[in-house]
PyMOL Python script that loads the backbone (N, CA, C, O; Angstrom):
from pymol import cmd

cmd.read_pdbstr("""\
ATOM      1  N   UNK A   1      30.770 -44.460  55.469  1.00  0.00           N
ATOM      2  CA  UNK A   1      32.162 -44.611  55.857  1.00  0.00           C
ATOM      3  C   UNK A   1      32.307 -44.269  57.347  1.00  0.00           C
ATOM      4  O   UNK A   1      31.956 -43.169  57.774  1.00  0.00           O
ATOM      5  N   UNK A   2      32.816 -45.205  58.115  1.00  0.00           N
ATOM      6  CA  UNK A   2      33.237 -44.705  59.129  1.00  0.00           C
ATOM      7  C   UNK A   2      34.444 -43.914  59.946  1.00  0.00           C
ATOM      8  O   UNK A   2      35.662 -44.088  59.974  1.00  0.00           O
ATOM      9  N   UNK A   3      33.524 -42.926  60.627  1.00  0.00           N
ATOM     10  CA  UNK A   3      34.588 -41.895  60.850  1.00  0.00           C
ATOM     11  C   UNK A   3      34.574 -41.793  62.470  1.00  0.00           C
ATOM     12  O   UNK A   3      33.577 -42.025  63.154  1.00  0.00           O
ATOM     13  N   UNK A   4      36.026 -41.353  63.040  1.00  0.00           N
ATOM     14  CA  UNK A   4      36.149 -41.577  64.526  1.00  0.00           C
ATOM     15  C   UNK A   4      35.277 -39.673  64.937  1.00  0.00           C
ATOM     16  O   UNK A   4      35.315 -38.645  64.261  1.00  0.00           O
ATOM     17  N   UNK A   5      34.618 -39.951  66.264  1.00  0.00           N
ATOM     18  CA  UNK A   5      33.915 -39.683  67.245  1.00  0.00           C
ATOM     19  C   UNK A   5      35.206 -38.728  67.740  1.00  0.00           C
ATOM     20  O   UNK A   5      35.221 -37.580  67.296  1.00  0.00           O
ATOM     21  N   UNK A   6      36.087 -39.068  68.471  1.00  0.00           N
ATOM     22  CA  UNK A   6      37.027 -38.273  69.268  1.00  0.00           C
ATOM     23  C   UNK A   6      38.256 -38.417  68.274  1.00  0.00           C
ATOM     24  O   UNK A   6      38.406 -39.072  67.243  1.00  0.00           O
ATOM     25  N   UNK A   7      39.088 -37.539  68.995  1.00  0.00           N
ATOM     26  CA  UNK A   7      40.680 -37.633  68.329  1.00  0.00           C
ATOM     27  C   UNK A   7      41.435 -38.473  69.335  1.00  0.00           C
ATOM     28  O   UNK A   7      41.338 -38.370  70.558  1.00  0.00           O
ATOM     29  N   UNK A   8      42.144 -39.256  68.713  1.00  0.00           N
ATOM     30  CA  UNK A   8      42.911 -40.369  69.198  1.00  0.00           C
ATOM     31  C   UNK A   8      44.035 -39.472  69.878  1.00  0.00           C
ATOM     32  O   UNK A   8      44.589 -38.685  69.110  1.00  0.00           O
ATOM     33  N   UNK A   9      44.516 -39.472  71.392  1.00  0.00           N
ATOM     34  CA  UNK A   9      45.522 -38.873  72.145  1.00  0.00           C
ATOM     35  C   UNK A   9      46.672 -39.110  72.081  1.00  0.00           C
ATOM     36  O   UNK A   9      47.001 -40.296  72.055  1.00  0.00           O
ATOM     37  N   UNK A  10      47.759 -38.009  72.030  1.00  0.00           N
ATOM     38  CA  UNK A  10      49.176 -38.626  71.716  1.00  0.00           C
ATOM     39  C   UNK A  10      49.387 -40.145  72.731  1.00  0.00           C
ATOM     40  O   UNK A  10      49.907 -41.211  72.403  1.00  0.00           O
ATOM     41  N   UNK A  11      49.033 -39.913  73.476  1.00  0.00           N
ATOM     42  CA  UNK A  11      49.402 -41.397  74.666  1.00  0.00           C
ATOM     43  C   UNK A  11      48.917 -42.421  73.997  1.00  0.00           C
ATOM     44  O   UNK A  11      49.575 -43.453  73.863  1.00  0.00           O
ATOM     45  N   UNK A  12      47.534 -42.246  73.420  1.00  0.00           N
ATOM     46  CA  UNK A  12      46.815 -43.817  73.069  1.00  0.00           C
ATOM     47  C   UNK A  12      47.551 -43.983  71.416  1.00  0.00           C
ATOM     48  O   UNK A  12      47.409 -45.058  70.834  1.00  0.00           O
ATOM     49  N   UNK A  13      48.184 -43.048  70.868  1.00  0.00           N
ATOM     50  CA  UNK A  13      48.218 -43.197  69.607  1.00  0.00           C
ATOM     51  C   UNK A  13      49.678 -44.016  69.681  1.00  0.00           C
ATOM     52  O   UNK A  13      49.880 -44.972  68.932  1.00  0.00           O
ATOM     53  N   UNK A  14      50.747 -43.526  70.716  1.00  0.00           N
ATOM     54  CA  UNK A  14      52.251 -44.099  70.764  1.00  0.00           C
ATOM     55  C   UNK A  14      52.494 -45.542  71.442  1.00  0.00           C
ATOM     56  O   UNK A  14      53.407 -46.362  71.344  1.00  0.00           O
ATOM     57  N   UNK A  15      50.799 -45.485  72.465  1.00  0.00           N
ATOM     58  CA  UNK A  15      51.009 -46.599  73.017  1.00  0.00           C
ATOM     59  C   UNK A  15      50.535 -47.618  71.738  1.00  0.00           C
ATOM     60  O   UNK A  15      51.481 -48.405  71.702  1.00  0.00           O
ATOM     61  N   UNK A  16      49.794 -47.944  70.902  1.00  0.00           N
ATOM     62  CA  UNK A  16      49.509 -48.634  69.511  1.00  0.00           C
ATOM     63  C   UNK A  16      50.955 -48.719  68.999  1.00  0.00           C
ATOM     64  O   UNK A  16      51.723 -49.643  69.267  1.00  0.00           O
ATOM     65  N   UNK A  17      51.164 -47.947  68.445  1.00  0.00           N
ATOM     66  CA  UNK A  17      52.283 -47.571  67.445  1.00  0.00           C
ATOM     67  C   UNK A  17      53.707 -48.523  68.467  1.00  0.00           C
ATOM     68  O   UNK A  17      54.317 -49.242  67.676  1.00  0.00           O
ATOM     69  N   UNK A  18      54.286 -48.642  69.929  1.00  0.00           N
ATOM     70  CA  UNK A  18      54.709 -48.909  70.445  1.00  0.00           C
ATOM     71  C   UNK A  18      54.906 -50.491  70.073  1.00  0.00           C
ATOM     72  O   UNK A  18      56.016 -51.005  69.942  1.00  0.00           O
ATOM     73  N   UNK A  19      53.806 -51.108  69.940  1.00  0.00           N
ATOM     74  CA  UNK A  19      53.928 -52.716  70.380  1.00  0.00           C
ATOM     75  C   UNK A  19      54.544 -53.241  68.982  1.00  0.00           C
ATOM     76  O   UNK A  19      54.614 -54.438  68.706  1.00  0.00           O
ATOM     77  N   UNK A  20      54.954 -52.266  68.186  1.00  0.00           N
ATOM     78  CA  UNK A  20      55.522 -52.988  66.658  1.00  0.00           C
ATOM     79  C   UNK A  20      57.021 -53.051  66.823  1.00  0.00           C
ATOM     80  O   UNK A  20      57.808 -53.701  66.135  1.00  0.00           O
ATOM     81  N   UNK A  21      57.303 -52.203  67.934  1.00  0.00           N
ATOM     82  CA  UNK A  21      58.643 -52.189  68.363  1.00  0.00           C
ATOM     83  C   UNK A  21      59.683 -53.187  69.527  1.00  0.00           C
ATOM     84  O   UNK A  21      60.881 -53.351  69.758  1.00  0.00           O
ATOM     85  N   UNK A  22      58.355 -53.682  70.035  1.00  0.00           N
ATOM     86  CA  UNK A  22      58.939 -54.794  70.680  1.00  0.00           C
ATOM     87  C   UNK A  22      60.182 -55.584  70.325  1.00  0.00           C
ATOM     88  O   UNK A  22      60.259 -56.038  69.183  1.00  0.00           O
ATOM     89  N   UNK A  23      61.200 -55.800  71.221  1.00  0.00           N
ATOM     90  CA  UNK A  23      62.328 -56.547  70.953  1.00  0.00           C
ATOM     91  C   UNK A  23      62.450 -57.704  71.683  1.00  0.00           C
ATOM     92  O   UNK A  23      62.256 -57.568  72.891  1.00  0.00           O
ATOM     93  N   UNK A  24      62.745 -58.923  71.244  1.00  0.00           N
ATOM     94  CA  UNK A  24      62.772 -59.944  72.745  1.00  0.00           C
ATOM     95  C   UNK A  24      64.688 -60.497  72.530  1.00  0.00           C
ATOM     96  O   UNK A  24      65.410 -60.727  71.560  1.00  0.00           O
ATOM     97  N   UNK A  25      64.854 -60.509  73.976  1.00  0.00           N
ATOM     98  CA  UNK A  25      66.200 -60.338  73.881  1.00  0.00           C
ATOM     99  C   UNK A  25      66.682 -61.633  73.357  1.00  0.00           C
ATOM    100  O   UNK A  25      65.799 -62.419  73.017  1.00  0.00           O
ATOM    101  N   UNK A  26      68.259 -62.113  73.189  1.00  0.00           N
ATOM    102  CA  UNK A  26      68.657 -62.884  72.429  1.00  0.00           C
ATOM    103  C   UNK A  26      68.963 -64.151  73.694  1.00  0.00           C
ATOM    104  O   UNK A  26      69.314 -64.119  74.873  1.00  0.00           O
ATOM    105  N   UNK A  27      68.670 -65.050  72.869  1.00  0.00           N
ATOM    106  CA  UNK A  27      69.030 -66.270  74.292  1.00  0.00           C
ATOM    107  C   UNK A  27      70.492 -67.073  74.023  1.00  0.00           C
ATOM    108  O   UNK A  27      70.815 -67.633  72.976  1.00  0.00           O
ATOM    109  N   UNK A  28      71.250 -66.975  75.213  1.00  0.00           N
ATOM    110  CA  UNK A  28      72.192 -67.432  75.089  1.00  0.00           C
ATOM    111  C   UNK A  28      72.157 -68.603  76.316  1.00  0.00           C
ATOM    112  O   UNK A  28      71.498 -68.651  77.355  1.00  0.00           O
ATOM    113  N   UNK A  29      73.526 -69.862  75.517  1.00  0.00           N
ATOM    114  CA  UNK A  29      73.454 -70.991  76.406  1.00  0.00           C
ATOM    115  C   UNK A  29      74.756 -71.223  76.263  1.00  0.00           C
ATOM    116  O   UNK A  29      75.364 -70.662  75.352  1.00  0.00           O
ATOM    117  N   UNK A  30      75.641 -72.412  77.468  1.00  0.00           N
ATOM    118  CA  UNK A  30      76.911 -72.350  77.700  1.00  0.00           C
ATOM    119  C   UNK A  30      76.938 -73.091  76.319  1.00  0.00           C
ATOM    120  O   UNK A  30      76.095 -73.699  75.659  1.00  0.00           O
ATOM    121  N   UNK A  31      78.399 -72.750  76.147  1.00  0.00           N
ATOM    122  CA  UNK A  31      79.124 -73.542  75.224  1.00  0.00           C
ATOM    123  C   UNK A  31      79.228 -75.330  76.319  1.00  0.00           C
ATOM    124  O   UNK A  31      79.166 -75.447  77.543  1.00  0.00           O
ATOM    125  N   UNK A  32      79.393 -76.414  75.274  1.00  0.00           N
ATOM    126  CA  UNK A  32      79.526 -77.257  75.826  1.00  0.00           C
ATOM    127  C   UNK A  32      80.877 -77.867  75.820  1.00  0.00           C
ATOM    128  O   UNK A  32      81.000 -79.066  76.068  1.00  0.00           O
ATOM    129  N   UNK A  33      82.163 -76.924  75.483  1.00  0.00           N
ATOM    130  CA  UNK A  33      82.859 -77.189  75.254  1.00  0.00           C
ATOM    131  C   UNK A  33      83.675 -76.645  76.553  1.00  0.00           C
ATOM    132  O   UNK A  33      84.042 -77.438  77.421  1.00  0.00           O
ATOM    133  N   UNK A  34      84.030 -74.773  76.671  1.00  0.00           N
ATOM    134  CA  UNK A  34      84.337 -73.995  77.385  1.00  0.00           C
ATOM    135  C   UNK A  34      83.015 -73.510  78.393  1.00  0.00           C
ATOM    136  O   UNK A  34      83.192 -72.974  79.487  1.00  0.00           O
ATOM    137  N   UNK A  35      82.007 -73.729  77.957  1.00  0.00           N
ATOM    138  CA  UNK A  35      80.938 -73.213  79.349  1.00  0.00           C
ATOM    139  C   UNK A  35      80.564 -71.625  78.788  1.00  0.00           C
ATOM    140  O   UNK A  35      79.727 -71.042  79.477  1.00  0.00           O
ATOM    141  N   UNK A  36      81.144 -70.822  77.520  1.00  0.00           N
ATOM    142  CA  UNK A  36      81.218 -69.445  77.596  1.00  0.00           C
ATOM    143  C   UNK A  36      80.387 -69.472  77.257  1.00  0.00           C
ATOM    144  O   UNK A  36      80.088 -70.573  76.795  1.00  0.00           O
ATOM    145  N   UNK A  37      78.837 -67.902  77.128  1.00  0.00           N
ATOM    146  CA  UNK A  37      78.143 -68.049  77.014  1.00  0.00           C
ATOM    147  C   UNK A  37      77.924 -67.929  75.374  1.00  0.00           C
ATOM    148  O   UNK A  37      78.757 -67.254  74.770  1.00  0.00           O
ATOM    149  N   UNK A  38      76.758 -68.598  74.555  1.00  0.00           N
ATOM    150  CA  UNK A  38      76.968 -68.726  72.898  1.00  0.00           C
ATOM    151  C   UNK A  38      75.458 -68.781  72.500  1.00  0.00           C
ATOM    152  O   UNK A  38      74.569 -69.317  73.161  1.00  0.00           O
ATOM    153  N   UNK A  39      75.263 -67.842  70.773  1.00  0.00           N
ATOM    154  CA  UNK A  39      73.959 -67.877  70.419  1.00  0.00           C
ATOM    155  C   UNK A  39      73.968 -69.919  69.941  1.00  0.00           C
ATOM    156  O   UNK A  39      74.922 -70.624  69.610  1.00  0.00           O
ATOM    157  N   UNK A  40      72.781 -70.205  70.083  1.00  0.00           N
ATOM    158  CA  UNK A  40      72.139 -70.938  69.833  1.00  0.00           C
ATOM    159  C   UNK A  40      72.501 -71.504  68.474  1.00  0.00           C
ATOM    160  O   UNK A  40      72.445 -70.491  67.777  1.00  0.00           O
ATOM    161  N   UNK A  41      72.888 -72.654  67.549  1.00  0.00           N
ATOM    162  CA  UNK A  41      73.021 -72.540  66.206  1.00  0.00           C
ATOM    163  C   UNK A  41      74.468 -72.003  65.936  1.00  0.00           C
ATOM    164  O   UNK A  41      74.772 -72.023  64.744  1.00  0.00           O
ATOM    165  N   UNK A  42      75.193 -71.642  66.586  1.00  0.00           N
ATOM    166  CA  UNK A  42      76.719 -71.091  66.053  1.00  0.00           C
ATOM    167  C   UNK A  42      77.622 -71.182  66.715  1.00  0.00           C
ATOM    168  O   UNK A  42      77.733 -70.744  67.860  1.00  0.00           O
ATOM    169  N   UNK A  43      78.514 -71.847  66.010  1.00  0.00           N
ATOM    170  CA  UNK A  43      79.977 -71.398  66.456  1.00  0.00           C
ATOM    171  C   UNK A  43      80.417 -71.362  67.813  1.00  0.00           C
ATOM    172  O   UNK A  43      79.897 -70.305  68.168  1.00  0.00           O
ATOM    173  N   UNK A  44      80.999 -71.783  68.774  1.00  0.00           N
ATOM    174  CA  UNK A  44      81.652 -71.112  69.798  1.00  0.00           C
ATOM    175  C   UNK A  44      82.770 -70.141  69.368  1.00  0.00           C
ATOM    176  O   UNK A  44      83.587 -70.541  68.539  1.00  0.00           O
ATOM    177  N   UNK A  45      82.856 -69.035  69.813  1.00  0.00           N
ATOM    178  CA  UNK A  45      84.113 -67.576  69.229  1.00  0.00           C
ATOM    179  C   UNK A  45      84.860 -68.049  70.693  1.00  0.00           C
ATOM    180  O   UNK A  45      86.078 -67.887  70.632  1.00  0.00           O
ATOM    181  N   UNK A  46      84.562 -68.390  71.499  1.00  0.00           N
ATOM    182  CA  UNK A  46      85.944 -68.516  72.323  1.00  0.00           C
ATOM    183  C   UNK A  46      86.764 -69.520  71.598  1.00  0.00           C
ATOM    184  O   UNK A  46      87.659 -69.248  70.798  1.00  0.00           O
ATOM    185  N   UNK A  47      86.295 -70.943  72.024  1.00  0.00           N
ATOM    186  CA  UNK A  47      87.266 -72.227  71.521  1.00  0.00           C
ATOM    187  C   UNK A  47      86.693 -72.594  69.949  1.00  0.00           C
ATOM    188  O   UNK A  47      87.382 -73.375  69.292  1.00  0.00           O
ATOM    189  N   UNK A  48      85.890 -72.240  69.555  1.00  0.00           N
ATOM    190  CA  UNK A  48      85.728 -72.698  67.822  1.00  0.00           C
ATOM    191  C   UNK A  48      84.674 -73.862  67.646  1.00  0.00           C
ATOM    192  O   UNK A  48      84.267 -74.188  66.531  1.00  0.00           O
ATOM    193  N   UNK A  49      84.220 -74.523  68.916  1.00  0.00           N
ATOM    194  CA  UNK A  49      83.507 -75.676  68.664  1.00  0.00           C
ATOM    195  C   UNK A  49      82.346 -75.977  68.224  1.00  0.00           C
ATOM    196  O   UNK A  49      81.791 -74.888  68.372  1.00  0.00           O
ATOM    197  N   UNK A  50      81.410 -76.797  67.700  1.00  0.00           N
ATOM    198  CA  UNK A  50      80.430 -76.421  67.371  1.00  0.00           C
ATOM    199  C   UNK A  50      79.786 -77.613  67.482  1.00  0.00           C
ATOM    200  O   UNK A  50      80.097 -78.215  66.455  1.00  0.00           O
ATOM    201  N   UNK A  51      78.901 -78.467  68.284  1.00  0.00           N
ATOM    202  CA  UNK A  51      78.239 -79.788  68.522  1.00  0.00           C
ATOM    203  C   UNK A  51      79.125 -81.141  68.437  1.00  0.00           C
ATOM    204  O   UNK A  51      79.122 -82.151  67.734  1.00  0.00           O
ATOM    205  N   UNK A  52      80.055 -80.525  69.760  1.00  0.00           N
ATOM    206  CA  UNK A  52      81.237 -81.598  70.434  1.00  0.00           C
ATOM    207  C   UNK A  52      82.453 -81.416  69.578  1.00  0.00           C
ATOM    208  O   UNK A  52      83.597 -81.593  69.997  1.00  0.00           O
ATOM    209  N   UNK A  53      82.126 -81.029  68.271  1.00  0.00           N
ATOM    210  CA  UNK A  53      83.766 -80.561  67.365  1.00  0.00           C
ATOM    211  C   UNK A  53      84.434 -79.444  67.072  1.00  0.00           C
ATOM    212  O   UNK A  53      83.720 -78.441  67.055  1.00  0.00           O
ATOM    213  N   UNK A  54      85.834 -79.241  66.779  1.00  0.00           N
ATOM    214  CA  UNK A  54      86.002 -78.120  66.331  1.00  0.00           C
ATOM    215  C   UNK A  54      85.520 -77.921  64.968  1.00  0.00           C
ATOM    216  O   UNK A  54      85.345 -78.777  64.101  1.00  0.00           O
ATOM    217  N   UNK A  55      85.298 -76.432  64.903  1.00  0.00           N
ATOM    218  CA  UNK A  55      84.877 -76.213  63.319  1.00  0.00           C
ATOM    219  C   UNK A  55      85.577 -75.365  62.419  1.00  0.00           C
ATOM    220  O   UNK A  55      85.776 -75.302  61.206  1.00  0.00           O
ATOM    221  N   UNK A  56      85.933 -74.617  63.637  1.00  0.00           N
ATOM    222  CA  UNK A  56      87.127 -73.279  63.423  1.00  0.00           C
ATOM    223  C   UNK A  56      88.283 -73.150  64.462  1.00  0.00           C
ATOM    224  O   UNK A  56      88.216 -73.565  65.619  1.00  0.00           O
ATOM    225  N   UNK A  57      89.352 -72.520  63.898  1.00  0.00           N
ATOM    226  CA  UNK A  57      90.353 -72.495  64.655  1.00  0.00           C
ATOM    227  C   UNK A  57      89.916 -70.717  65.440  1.00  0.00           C
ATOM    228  O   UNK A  57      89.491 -69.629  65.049  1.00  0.00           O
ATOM    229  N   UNK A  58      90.454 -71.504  66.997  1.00  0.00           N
ATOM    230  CA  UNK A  58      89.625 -70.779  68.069  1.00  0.00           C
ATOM    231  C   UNK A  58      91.322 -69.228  68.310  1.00  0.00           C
ATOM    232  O   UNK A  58      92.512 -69.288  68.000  1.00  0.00           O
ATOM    233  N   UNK A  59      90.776 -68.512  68.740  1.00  0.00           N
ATOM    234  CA  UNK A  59      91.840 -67.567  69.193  1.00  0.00           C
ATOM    235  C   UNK A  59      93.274 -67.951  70.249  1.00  0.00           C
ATOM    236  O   UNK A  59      94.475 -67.705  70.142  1.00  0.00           O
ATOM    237  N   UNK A  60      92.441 -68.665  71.274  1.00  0.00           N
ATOM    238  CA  UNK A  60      93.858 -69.543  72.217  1.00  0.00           C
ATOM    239  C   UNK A  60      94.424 -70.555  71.309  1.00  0.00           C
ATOM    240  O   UNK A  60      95.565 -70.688  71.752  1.00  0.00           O
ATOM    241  N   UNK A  61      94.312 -71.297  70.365  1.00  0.00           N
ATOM    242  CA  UNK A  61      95.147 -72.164  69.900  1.00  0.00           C
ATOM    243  C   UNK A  61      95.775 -71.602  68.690  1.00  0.00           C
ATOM    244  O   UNK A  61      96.116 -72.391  67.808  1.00  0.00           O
ATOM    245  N   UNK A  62      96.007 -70.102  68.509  1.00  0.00           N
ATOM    246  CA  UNK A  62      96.544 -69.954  67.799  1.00  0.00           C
ATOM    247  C   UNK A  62      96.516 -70.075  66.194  1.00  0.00           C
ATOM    248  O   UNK A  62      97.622 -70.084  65.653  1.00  0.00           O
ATOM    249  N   UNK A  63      95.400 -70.166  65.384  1.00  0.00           N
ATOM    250  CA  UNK A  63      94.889 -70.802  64.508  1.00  0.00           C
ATOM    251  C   UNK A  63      95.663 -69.720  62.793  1.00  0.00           C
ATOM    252  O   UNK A  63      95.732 -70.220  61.670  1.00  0.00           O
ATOM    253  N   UNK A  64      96.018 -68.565  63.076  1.00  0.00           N
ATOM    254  CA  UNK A  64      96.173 -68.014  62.297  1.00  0.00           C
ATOM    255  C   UNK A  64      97.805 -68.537  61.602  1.00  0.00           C
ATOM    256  O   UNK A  64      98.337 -69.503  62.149  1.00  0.00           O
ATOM    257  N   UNK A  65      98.272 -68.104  60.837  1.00  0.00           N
ATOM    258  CA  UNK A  65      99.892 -68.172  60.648  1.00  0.00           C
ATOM    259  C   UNK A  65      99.936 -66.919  60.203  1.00  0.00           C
ATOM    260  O   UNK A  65      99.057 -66.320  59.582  1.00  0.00           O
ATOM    261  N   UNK A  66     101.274 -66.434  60.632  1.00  0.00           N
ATOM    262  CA  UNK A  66     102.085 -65.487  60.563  1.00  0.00           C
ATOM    263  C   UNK A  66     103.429 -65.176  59.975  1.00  0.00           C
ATOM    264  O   UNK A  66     103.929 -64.062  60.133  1.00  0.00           O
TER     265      UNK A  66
END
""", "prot")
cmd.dss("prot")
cmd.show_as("cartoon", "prot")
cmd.util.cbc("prot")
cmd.orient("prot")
């Protein structure tokens, strides 16, 4: 069975343990409607649009009733 030679150092042990934690940030692109910036796949939350249409009623037009 193999067994380690030295003891693994807090530095070399966190730097391992480290790379599972990697995050890659989220990419955002303009809306093609308003220009605001929007995840990929969803919705515009400013104007509601979603691949040239509306899909949802957006906050400026008032969409709720009261």
């Amino acid at each position: 069975m193999a067994v380690p030679k030295r003891r693994t150092s807090r530095s070399k042990r966190n730097i391992r343990r480290a790379n599972h934690d990697k995050v890659t940030p989220v990419q955002l692109i303009a809306c093609s409607n308003c220009g605001e910036p929007v995840v990929p796949h969803r919705a515009c939350a400013a104007c509601g649009h979603y691949k040239g249409r509306e899909v949802k009623a957006s906050r400026k037009t008032g969409g709720e009733k009261s």
